[in-house]
N, C-alpha and C positions, 0 to 999 in steps of 0.2 A: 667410799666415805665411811665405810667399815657401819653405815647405821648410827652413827652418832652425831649427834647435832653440840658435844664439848664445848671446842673451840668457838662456833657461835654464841651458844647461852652464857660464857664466861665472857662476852667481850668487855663488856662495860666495866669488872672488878680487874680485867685485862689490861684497860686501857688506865683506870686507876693507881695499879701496880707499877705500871711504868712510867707517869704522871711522878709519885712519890722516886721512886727512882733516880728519874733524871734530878730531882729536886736532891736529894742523898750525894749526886755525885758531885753537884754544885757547893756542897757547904765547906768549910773552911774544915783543915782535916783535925784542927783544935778544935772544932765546935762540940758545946755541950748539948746540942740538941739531940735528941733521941732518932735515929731512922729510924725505918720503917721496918727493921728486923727486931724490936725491942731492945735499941738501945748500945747490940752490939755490931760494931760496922762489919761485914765482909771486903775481905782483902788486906787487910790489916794486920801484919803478923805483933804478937805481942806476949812476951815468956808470961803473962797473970794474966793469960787467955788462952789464945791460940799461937802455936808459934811451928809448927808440923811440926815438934821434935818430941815437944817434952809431955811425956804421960799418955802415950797412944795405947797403952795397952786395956785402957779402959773401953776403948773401941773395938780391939784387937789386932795386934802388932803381928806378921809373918815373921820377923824376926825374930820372936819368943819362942823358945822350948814347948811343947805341948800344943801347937796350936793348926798341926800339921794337915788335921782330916779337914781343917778347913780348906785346904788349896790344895789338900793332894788325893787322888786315888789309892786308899790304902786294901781296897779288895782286889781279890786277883783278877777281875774279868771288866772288861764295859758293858755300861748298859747297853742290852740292846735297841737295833731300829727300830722305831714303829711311826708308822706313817700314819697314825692317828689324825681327825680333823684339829686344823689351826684353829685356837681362841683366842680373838681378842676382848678385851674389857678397861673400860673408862671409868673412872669413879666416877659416879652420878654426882650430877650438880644438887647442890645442899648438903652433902657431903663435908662437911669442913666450908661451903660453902666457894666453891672455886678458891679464887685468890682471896677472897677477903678477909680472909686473916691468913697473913703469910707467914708463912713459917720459921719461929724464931730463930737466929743464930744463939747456940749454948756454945761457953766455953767449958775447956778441956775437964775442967773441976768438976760438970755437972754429967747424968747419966741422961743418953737416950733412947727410949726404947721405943718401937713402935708396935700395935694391933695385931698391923699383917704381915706376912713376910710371900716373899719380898715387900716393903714398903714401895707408895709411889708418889707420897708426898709428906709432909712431915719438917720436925726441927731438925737441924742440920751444923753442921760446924762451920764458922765465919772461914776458913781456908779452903777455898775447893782444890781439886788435883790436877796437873798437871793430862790432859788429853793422852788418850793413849791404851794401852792392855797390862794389867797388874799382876803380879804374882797372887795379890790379893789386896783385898781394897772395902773397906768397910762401909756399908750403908749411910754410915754418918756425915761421910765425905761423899762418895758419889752421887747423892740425892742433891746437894748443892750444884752438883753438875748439869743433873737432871733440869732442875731451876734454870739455869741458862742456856736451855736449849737442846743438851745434848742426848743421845742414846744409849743408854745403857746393856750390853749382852753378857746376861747372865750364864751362867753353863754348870751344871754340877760337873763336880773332880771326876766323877767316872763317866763322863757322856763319851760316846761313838768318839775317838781323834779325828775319823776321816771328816764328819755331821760338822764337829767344831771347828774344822779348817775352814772349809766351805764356810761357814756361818761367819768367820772371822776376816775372812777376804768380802764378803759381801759388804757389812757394815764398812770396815776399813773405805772402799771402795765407793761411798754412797755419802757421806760426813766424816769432818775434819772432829769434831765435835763428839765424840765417844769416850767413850768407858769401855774394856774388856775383862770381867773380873767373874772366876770363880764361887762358886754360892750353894752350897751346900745344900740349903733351906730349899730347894727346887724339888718337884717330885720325881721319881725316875720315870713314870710314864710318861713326863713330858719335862725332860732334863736340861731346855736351854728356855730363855726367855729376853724375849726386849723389851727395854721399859724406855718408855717418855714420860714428861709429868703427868703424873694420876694415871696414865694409860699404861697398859701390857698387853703383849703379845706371846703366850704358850705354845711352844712349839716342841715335837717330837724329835723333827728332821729338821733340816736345810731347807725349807722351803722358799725359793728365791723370790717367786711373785708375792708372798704375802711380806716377807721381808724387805722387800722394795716400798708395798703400798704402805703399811708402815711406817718406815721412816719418812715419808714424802709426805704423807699425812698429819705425822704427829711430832716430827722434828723440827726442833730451833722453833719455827713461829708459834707453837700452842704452848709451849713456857712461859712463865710472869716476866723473867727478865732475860729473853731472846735479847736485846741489844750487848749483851754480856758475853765478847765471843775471847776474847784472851786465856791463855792458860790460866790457874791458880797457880798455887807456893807450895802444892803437899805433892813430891812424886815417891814416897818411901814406899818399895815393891815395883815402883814404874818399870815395864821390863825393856817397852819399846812404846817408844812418844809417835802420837797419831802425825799424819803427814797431812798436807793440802790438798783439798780433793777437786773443788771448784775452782774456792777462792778461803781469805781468811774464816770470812761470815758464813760461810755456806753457803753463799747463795743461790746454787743450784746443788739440789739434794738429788744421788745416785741417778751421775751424768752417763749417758749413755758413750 
């Protein structure tokens, strides 16, 4: 149980979030009523919002010039091993308060930045991505993924190839439901990272046992809005779209 009592202490702003939710998906998609994102629907593509095309570079575009140390190794050598111990950590409840104030959707006009980096909950953009491993793939987008459930594995441009293959066949192999994206902002003592909502996992290596418990632990159900298992509309970078692992939902996380 990694020591954390999360997912229980948020259940009630838990069960609230999804309460407002199902009420969201129910309304007429003319309604002028405001969700529960302030106002701006997710899912909705829209060119005087979100529409995955236009103005990504405010996020940061892999297709732009200059943007390269983001997704690439540009030193000659990999970090190396180090089998250092695995950390995990949950934002503490009161924190932003679990769900209860959910994270607004901004459209493309607006900047968002967050505290900590890697971020593990926050505003986010009404379009989530398309499941699957990115050339690179912005905070801004795969934190809305995060929200529905899914895994996110971080890796700095220079970690071990051999650590990230492993690390990348594991996840792959355990949820439908991921993100594999690049991240600079990671330390080199401990070059890869898993995120679920509010939670992370630091890791040096490939460590399979704690990558398992992990996902099993803080995957799909400790999200606000785990019934949200469909792809998004943004795959720009998408290198290779995630596959079915159990079933659409997840419903069995890293099947033996």
């Amino acid at each position: 149980m990694w020591g954390f009592s999360f997912r229980w202490q948020c259940l009630s702003q838990h069960i609230a979030a999804l309460v407002l939710l199902v009420a969201w998906i129910q309304l007429p998609r003319g309604s002028a009523m405001s969700d529960v994102h302030g106002g701006v629907k997710m899912g909705v593509s829209n060119h005087a919002c979100d529409d995955a095309k236009a103005n990504l570079t405010i996020d940061g575009d892999p297709r732009v010039s200059g943007t390269e140390a983001e997704f690439l190794c540009l030193e000659e050598e990999s970090i190396p091993v180090r089998q250092t111990q695995t950390q995990a950590f949950c934002q503490p409840v009161g924190d932003q308060v679990c769900v209860q104030n959910i994270p607004l959707h901004k459209c493309m006009d607006q900047v968002i930045t967050y505290r900590d980096s890697p971020p593990l909950s926050g505003a986010h953009r009404p379009l989530w991505p398309v499941y699957g491993e990115y050339l690179y793939l912005p905070a801004q987008r795969w934190l809305h993924s995060m929200e529905h459930g899914a895994i996110v594995l971080l890796y700095h441009p220079c970690a071990d190839p051999e650590e990230l293959a492993w690390l990348k066949s594991l996840v792959r192999g355990c949820i439908r439901r991921h993100i594999i994206t690049p991240y600079r902002g990671l330390p080199t003592q401990q070059p890869f990272a898993l995120l679920a909502w509010r939670c992370k996992l630091s890791l040096s290596y490939a460590d399979t046992a704690a990558v398992e418990k992990f996902i099993k632990e803080f995957g799909i159900m400790a999200a606000p809005e785990s019934g949200v298992y469909s792809d998004g509309q943004f795959d720009v970078g998408l290198i290779s779209k995630a596959e079915i692992v159990s079933d659409v939902q997840d419903s069995n996380l890293c099947p033996q």
